[in-house]
C-alpha positions as CSV (number, residue, x, y, z in Angstrom):
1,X,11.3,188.1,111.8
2,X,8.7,186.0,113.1
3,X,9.3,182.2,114.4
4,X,6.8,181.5,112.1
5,X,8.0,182.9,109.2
6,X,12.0,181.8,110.1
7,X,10.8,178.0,110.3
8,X,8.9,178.4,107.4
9,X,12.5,179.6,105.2
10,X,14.5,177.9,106.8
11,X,12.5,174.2,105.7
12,X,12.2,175.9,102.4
13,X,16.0,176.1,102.1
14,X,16.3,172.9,103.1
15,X,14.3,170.9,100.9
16,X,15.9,173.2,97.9
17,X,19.5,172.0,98.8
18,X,18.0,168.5,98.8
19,X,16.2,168.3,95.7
20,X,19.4,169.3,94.3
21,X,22.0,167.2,95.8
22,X,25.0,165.5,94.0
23,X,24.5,164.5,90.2
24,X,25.0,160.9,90.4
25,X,26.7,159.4,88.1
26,X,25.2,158.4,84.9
27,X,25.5,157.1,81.5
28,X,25.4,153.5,80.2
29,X,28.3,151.0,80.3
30,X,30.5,150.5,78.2
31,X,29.6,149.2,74.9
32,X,30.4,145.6,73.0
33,X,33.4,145.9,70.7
34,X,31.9,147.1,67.7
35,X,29.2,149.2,68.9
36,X,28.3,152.3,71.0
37,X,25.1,153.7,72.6
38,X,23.2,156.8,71.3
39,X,20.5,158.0,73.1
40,X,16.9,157.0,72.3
41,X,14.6,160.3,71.8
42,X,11.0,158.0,72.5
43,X,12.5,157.1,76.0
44,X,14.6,160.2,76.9
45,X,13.7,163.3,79.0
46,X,15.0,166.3,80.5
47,X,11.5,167.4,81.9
48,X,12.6,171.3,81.2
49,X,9.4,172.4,79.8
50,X,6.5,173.4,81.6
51,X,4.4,170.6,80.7
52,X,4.3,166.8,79.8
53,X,5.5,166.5,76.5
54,X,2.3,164.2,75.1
55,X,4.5,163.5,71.8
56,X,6.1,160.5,74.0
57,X,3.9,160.4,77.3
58,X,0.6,159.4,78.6
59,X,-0.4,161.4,81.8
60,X,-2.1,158.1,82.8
61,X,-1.8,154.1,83.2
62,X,-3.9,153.3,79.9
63,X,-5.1,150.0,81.6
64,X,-4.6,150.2,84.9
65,X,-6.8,152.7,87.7
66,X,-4.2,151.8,89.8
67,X,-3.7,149.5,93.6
68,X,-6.9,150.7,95.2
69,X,-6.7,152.7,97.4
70,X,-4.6,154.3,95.5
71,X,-5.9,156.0,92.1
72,X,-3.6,157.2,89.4
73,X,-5.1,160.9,88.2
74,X,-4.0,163.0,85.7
75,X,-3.8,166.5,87.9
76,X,-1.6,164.7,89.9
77,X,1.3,164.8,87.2
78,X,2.9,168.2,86.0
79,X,6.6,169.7,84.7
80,X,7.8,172.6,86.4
81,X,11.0,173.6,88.0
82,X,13.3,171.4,85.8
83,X,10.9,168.3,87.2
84,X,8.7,165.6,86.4
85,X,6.5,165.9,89.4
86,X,4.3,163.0,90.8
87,X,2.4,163.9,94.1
88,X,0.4,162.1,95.8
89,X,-2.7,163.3,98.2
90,X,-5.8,162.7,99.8
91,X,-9.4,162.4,98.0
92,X,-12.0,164.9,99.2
93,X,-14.2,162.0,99.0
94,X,-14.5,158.5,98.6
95,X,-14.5,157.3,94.7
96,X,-16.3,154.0,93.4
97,X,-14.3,152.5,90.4
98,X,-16.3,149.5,89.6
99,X,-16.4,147.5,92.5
100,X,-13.1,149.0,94.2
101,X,-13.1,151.9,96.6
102,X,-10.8,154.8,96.5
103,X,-9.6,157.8,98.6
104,X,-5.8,158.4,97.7
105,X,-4.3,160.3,94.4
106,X,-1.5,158.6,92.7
107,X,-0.2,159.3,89.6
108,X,1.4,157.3,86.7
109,X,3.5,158.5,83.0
110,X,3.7,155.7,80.4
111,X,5.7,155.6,77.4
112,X,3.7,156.1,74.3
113,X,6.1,153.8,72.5
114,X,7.4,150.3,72.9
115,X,11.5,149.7,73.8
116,X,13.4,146.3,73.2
117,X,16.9,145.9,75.0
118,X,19.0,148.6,75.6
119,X,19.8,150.9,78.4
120,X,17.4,153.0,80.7
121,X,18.6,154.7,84.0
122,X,16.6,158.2,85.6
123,X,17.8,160.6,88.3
124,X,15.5,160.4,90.8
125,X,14.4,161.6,94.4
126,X,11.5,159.5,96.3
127,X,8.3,161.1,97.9
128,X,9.1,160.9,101.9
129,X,5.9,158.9,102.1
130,X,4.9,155.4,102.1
131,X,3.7,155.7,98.4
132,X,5.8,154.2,95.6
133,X,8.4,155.5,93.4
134,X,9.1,153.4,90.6
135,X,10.7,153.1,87.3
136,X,9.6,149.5,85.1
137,X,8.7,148.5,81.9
138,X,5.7,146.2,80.9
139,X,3.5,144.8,78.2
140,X,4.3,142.4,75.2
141,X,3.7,138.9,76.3
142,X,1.8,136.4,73.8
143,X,1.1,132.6,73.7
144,X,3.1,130.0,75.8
145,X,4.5,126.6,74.2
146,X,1.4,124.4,74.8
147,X,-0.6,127.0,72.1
148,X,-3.1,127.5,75.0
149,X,-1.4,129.3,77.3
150,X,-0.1,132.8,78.0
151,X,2.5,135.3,79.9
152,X,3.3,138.6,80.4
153,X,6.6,140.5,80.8
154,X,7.4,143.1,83.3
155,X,10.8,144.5,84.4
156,X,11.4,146.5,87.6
157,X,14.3,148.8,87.5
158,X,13.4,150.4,90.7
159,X,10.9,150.4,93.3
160,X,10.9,152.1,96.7
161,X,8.8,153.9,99.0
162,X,10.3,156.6,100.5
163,X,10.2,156.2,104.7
164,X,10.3,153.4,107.1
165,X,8.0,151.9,109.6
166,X,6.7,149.4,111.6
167,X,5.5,146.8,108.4
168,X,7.4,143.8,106.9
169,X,8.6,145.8,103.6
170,X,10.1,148.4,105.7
171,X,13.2,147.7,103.6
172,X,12.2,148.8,100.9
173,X,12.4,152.3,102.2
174,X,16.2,152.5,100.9
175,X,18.6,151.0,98.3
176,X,17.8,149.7,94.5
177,X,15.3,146.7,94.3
178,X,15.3,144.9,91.0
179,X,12.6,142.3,89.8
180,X,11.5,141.0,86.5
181,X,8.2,139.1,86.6
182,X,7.6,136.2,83.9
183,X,3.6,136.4,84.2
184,X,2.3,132.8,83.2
185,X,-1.4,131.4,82.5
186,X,-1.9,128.3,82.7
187,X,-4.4,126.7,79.6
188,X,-6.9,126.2,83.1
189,X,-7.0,130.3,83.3
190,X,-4.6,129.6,86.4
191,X,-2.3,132.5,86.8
192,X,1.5,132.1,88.4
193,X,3.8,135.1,89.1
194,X,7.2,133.6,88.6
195,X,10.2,135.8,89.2
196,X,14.0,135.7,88.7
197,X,16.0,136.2,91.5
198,X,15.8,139.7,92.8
199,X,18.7,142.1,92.7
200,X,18.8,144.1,95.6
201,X,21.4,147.0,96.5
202,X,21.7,148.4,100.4
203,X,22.0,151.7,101.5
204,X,21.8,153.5,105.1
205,X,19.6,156.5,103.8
206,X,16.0,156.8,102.6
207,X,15.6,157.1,99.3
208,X,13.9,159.9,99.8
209,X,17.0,161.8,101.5
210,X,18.9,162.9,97.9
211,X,18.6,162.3,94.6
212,X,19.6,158.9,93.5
213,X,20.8,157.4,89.5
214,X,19.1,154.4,88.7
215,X,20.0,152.4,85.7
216,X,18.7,148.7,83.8
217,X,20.5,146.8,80.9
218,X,18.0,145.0,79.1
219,X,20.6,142.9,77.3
220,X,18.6,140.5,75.9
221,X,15.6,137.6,76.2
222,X,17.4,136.3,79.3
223,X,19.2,138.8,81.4
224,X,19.8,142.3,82.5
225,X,22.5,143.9,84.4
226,X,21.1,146.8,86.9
227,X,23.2,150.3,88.3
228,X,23.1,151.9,91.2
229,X,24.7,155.3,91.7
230,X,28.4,154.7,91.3
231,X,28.8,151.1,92.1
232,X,29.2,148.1,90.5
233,X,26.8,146.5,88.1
234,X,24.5,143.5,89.3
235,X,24.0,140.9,87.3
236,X,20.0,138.6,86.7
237,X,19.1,135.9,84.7
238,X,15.5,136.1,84.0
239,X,13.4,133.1,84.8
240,X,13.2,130.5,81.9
241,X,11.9,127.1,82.9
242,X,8.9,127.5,80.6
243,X,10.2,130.0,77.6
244,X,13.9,129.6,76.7
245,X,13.4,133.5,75.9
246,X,11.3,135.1,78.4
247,X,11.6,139.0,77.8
248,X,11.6,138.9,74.2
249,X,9.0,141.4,73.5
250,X,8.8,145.1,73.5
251,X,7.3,146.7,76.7
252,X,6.2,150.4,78.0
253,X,8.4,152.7,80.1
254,X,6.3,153.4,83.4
255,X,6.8,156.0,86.1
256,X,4.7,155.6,88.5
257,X,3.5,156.7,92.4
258,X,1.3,154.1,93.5
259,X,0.2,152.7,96.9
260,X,1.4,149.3,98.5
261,X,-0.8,146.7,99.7
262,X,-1.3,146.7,103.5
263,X,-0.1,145.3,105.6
264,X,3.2,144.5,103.9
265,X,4.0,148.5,103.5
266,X,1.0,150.7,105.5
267,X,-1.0,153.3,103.8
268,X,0.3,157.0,103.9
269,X,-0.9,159.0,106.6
270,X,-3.5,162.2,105.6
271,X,-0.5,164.4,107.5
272,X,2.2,163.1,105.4
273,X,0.2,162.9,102.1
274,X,-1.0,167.1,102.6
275,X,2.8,168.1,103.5
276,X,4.2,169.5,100.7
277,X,7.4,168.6,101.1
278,X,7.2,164.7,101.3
279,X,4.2,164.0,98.7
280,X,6.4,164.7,95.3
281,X,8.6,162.2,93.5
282,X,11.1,164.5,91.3
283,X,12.0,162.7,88.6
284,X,15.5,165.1,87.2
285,X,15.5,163.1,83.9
286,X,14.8,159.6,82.3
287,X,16.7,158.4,79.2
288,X,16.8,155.8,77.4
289,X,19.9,154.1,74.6
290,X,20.1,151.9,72.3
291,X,23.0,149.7,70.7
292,X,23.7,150.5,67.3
293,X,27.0,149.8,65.2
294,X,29.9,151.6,65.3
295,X,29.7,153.5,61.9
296,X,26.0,153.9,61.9
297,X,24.6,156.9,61.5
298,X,22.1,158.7,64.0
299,X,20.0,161.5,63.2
300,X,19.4,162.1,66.7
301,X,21.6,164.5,68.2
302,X,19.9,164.9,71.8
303,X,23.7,164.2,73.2
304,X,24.3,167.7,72.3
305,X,21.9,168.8,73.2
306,X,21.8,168.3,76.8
307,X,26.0,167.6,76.6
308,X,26.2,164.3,77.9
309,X,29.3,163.4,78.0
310,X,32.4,164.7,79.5
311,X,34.0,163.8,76.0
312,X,37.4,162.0,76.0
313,X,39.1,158.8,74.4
314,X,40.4,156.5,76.7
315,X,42.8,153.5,76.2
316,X,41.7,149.8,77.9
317,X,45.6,150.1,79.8
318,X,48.4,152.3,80.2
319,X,50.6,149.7,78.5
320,X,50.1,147.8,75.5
321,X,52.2,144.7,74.8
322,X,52.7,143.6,71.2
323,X,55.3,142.1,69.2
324,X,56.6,143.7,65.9
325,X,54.2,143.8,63.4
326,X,52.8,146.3,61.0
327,X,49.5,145.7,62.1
328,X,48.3,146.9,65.5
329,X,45.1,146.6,67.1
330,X,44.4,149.5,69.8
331,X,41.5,148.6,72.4
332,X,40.1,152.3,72.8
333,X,36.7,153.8,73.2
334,X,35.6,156.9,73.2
335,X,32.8,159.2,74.3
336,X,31.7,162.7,72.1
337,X,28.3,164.9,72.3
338,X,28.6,165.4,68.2
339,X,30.7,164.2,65.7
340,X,34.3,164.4,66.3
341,X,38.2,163.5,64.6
342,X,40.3,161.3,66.8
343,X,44.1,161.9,65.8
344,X,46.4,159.2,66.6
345,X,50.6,159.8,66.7
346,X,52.6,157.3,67.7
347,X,56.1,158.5,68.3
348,X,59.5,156.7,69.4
349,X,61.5,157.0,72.5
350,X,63.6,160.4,71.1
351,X,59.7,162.2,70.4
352,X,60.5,161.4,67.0
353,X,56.8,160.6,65.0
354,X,56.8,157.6,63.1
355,X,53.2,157.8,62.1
356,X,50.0,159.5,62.6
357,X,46.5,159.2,61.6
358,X,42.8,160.3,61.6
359,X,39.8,158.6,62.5
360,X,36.2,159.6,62.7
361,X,34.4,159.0,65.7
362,X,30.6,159.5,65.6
363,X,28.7,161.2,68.2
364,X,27.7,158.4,71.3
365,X,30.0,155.7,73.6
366,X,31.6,153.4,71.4
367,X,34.2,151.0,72.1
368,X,36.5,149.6,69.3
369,X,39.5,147.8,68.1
370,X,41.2,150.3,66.1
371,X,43.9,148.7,63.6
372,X,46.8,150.9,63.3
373,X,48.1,150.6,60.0
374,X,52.1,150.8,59.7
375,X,54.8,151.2,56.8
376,X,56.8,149.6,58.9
377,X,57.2,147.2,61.1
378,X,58.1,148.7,64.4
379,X,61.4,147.6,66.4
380,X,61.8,146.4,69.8
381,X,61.0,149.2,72.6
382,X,58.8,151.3,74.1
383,X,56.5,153.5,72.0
384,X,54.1,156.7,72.5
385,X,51.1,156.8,71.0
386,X,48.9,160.0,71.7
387,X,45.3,160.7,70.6
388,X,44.2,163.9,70.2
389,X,40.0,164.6,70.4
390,X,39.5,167.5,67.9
391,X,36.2,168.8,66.2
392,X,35.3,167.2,63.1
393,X,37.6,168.5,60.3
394,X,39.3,170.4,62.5
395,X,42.9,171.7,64.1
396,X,45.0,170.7,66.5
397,X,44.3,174.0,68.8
398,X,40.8,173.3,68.9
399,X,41.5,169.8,71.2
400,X,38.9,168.5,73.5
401,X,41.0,165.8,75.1
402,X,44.3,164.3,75.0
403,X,45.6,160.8,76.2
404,X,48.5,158.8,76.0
405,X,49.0,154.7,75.4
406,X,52.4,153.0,76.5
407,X,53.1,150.6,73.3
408,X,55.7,147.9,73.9
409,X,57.0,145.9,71.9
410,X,58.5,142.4,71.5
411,X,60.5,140.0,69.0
C-alpha cells in the first residue's frame, strides 16, 4: 500500500468515526403539570432521504443573499448519508449582487412555516472552518407603541464557527452562544439592535470536533430557557423596555452557513474552504415540539416513527408522604412513542394489593397529577405502589417498563 493511499484511509476513517460520535442527549424538558410535548412535523427532520424535503424547506434565505462575502446558493445544500449537508466553498469568480461583491458559497434552509413557543433542539457538527453554523428563528415583528414605529424578532439558538484564530470572536469557536435580538425603528427610520443578555455555555473543544445537541424553549413573549448537551438549562429574559411582550410573533426556522464580518472572525482560507473534510456542517436532525394538553389528541405520530423515547413512567421521588385519605395525588410523568396503558397497583407491606388501576397515557412527554381513587381510606404505614407501562389494551406480559413509588402515610 502506498503512503499515499494509507494517509488518504486512514483521514477517511477518521472523519467517519467523528461524524458519528456520541448521540447527545436530547428531548425537551419536562413538561407543565397538565401538559406534555409531541413533536411538531413543520419543524422536525431526520434528513434520511436523499434530498430536501421542499414540503417544509426552502433551499434558500427568501430575503436575504447573505453577509457578503458570503453568498447563500442553492447547490450548496443537499441530503445524503443520513445528513443535512451545508458546505461552503470558493467562487470561481467574483459575483456582483447589486452593489455588493461576492466570492464565497454559503448556504441557508428556512422553514416554510411559522412556529410560536415551544421546543426546538438539532444534533449538530460544525464545518472546521471560520464560516458559521447556526440554528435561529426570525420574522414577525409589526408596529411599536408610538403607532410609527417598528421591530423585528430574531432568536439565536446557536451560533458558532468551527476553529479558532488570531480575531476578537475567537470564542465563538466552541460552546453554545444564545442571543435574542429585539430589532427597533425609531419613527426617524433610526434603527437600534437591542439584545437580552446573552446566554453563553463553555466548552474546551471546537465545535467542530463531535457532534453536539442544541436545544431553545421559547416559553413565551418574554423568556426562553436554552440546552446544551447534557447540562443544566440556562435561563434569558428577553429585552422589554419598549414592548412588555417582545417575542410574541411567529418566526422561521433558519439553518444557516454564513460568513462573519471581518475583522471580528476572519474570512475562511481558499485551503480550508476546498478540503473536504472541514467545509460541511452535518446537521443529524432538527425537531421541533409543541405544548398541547394532556388528553389532546395528535394525529401526528412521527414519535414512532423515529422511536424517540426510551419509554418509561417515572415518579417525582422515591417516597411519597401523605396522610390518610381516600384521595391521593401521584406526581408522575411519563414518556411513550404511541399510545400506551399505565397500570397502577398499590399493595401493603405483606404484598397484599389493595387497589389497582388503569390509565391511558397518550403518545408524547407528559407530566401529571394523577388522583388515585380509594374505597378506602388507607392506614398508617408504608405502601407499594407499582406502575406497569403496557401497550394500549394490552397484558401484563407485554410490559415496557416497570417502577415503583414508596407511599407513606400519616395520621
Amino acid at each position: 500500500m502506498s503512503k499515499r493511499l494509507f494517509i488518504s484511509i486512514t483521514l477517511a476513517i477518521s472523519f467517519f468515526f467523528s461524524i458519528t460520535a456520541q448521540n447527545n442527549s436530547s428531548g425537551p424538558p419536562k413538561p407543565p403539570v397538565g401538559k406534555r410535548w409531541v413533536l411538531n412535523p413543520d419543524f422536525s427532520d431526520e434528513f434520511n432521504g436523499s434530498e430536501l424535503d421542499k414540503t417544509k424547506w426552502l433551499d434558500h434565505h427568501p430575503t436575504w443573499k447573505g453577509r457578503a462575502p458570503g453568498l447563500f446558493l442553492p447547490s450548496q445544500v443537499s441530503v445524503k448519508d443520513g445528513y443535512l449537508q451545508l458546505k461552503g466553498g470558493k467562487m470561481e469568480k467574483d459575483t456582483m449582487v447589486g452593489n455588493q461583491n461576492f466570492n464565497i458559497k454559503g448556504a441557508a434552509v428556512v422553514s416554510k412555516k411559522t412556529a410560536l413557543f415551544g421546543y426546538y433542539e438539532c444534533r449538530v457538527k460544525a464545518a472546521a472552518t471560520t464560516m458559521s453554523t447556526t440554528f435561529w428563528f426570525s420574522g414577525g415583528g409589526g408596529i411599536g407603541p408610538k403607532g410609527c414605529d417598528r421591530y423585528h424578532q430574531e432568536w439565536d439558538i446557536q451560533e458558532c464557527i468551527g476553529r479558532e484564530g488570531e480575531f476578537k470572536g475567537k470564542y465563538f469557536a466552541s460552546g453554545m452562544h444564545s442571543n435574542a435580538h429585539y430589532w427597533y425603528t425609531e419613527c426617524n427610520g433610526k434603527r437600534h439592535d437591542y439584545r437580552a443578555a446573552q446566554v453563553r455555555y463553555e466548552d474546551n473543544e471546537v465545535a467542530s470536533k463531535e457532534f453536539h445537541t442544541y436545544g431553545g424553549w421559547w416559553r413565551d413573549e418574554i423568556s426562553a430557557s436554552y440546552y446544551y448537551d447534557n447540562r443544566e438549562p440556562k435561563h434569558q429574559r428577553f429585552f422589554d423596555s419598549i414592548t412588555k411582550a417582545p417575542m410574541d410573533k411567529p418566526m422561521f426556522m433558519r439553518l444557516v452557513h454564513e460568513t462573519y464580518p471581518f475583522p471580528w472572525i476572519a474570512l475562511p482560507t481558499d485551503e480550508e474552504l476546498a478540503d473536504d473534510t472541514k467545509n460541511t456542517v452535518y446537521y443529524d436532525w432538527v425537531r421541533g415540539y409543541k405544548l398541547i394538553d394532556l388528553k389532546e389528541k395528535n394525529e401526528c405520530e412521527l414519535e414512532s416513527q423515529i422511536k424517540l423515547y426510551n419509554e418509561g413512567v417515572f415518579f417525582e421521588n422515591s417516597i411519597l408522604e401523605a396522610k390518610s385519605s381516600k384521595t391521593l395525588l401521584i406526581p408522575v410523568s411519563y414518556k411513550t412513542n404511541l399510545n400506551r396503558d399505565i397500570v397502577l397497583t398499590l399493595t401493603d407491606n405483606s404484598k397484599k394489593v389493595v387497589h389497582t388501576t388503569t390509565f391511558k397515557a397518550l403518545a408524547g412527554y407528559a407530566n401529571l397529577e394523577y388522583e388515585l381513587q380509594l374505597n378506602s381510606e388507607l392506614n398508617v404505614g408504608n405502601y407499594q405502589l407499582v406502575s406497569h407501562l403496557t401497550p394500549a389494551d394490552g397484558e401484563k406480559r407485554d410490559m415496557i417498563d416497570i417502577n415503583t413509588l414508596i407511599i407513606s402515610i400519616a395520621n
